[in-house]
N, C-alpha and C positions, 0 to 999 in steps of 0.2 A: 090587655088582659091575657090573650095569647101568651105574649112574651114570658108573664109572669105566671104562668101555668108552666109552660116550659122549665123557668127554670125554678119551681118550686118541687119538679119532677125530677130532677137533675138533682137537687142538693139532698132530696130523701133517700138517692144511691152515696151520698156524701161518706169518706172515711173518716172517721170519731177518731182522735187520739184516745192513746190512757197511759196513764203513768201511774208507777208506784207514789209518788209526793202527793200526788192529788189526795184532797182532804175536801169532807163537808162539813168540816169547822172552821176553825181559824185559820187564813191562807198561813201557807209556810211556804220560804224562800230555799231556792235550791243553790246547791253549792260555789254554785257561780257567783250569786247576787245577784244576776241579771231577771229572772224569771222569780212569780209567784204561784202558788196552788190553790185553785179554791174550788168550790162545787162546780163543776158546769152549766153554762146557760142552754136553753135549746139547743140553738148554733152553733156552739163555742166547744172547745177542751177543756177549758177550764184551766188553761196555763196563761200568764199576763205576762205583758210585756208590756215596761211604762205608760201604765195606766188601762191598757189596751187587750182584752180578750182574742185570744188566736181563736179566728176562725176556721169550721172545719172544712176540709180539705172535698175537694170535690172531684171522684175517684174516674178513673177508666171510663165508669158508667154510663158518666154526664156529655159526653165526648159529640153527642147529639145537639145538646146545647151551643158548644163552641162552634159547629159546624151548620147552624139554624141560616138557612136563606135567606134571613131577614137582618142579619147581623150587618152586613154593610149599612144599611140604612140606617139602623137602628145607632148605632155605635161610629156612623162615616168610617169608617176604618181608610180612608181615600185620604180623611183631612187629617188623621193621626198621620200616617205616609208622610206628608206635606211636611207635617210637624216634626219629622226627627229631620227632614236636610241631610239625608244620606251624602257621603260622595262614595263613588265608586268602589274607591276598594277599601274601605270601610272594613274594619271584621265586628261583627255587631253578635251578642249572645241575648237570643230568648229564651230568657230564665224562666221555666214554669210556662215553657212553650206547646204542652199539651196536643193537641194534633198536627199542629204545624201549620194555622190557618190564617197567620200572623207573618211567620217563618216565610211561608209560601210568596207570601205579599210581598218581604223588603229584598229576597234573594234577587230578583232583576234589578234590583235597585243598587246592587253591589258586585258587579261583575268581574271585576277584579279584585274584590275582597271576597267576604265568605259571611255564612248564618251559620255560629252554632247555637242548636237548636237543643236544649237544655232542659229535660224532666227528669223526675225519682220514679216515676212509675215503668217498668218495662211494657206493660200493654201500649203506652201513648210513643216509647221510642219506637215501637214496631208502626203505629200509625204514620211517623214520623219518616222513616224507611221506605215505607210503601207508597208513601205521597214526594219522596226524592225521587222514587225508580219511576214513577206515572209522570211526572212533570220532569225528570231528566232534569234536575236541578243537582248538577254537579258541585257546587259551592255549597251546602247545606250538608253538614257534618251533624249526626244526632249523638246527644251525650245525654249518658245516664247518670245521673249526677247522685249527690245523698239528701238525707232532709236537713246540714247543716254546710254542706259545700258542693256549690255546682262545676266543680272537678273542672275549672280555666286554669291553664298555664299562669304565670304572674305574667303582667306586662302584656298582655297580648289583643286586649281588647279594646277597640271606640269608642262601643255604646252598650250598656248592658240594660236591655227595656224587658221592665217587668209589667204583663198587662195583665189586670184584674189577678193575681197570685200573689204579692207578698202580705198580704194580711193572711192568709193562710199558711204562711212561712211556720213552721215550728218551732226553728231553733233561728228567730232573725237578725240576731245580734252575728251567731256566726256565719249564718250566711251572706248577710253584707259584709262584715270583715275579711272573707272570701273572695268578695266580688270585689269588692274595693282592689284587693291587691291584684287582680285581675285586669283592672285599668291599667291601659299606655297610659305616658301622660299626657293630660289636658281630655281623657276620657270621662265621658258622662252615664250617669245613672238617669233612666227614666223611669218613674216610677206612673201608669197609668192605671186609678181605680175611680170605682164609682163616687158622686161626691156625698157623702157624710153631712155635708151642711145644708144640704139639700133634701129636704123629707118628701118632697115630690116623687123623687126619684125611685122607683118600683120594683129596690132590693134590699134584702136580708141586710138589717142594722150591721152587724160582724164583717159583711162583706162589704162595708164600704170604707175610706179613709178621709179625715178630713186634712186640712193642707198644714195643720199645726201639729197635729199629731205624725204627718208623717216627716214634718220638719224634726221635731223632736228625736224621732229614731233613727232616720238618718245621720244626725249630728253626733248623735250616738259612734257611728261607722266612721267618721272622719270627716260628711261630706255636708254642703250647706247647701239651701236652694239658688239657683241660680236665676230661676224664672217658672213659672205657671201658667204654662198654656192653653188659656180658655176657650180653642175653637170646637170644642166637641160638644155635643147636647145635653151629655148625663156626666160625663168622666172628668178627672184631672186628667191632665197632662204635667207631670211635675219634672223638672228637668235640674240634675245635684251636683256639685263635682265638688272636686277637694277645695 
């Protein structure tokens, strides 16, 4: 119940999109084809992406949330670890890496590689800086990225792990497209949310994904699942590559 106080206090600092396309009648499609318009859900912006309402985005505010004392437990973030099989020099990017409390975890993990550490918000790269400078985590590089490209070299990445963030994504076609070309090859996409198929599970509908829907948008990107890694309590662990 805690948990879910927390983050029911967290998503009421949430940042709403809006666009000019938005409509409370009949959805309309934007120029792309990829995206649809339509009223907003509580949660939601009210922009779709196959089949699937973007959730709203959970701003600077929340930042308390991702940093909750409870979160190892609650989430093992030890067994997620386990679950990507670093090696060493690895260069690994946490997309929608918000305070770096993820970040902070896989950088010993990679000591000859590196964490770029990857948000749109400037409040969370400042978080992000100040928790490199206190932990002297020299391999941890923060990037300020946009809401349709998280600004990677092409070719230069491992593993690009997105936890609890891309159902949030705004523009997610182009920022997988991004990220994709962002992979070295035989580099993987992890995609880690809460599970959708799962009503148990004691979050915001919008903010969760199920493993079909995120096969579908993916595929989308170029990239197919490779496996689903069940060791976590509440989360996928979805693991993509080309």
């Amino acid at each position: 119940m805690y948990r879910l106080l927390i983050f029911l206090l967290a998503t009421f600092f949430s940042c709403g999109q809006s666009t000019s396309q938005q409509t409370t009648g009949q959805a309309k499609v934007d120029s792309s084809g990829n995206y649809q318009y339509r009223s907003a859900t509580r949660d939601g912006i009210g922009k779709v992406y196959l089949g699937r309402e973007i959730a709203q985005v959970m701003g600077h505010l929340g930042a308390a949330w991702l940093e909750r004392p409870e979160r190892e437990q609650e989430e093992r973030t030890d067994l997620l670890l386990d679950a990507l099989d670093l090696k060493p020099t690895d260069v690994v990017a946490d997309i929608g890496a918000g305070t770096g409390y993820f970040t902070f975890l896989m950088a010993p993990e990679v000591p000859r590689g590196k964490v770029l550490a990857v948000d749109i918000q400037p409040e969370m790269i400042e978080y992000l800086n100040a928790g490199k400078r206190k932990r002297n985590a020299s391999n941890v590089e923060a990037v300020l990225g946009t809401e349709s490209n998280p600004k990677l070299p092409a070719n230069s990445v491992d593993l690009a792990i997105l936890i609890d963030a891309y159902h949030e994504f705004s523009y997610p076609r182009e920022m997988m497209d991004n990220i994709v070309k962002a992979l070295k090859p035989g580099g993987r996409v992890v995609l880690v949310e809460y599970r959708a198929e799962d009503p148990s599970v004691p979050i915001k509908e919008l903010h969760k994904l199920s493993v079909a829907q995120a096969t579908k948008e993916m595929k989308a990107a170029g990239l197919k699942l490779i496996k689903n890694d069940d060791r976590l309590p509440q989360q996928h662990v979805m693991f993509f590559g080309r």
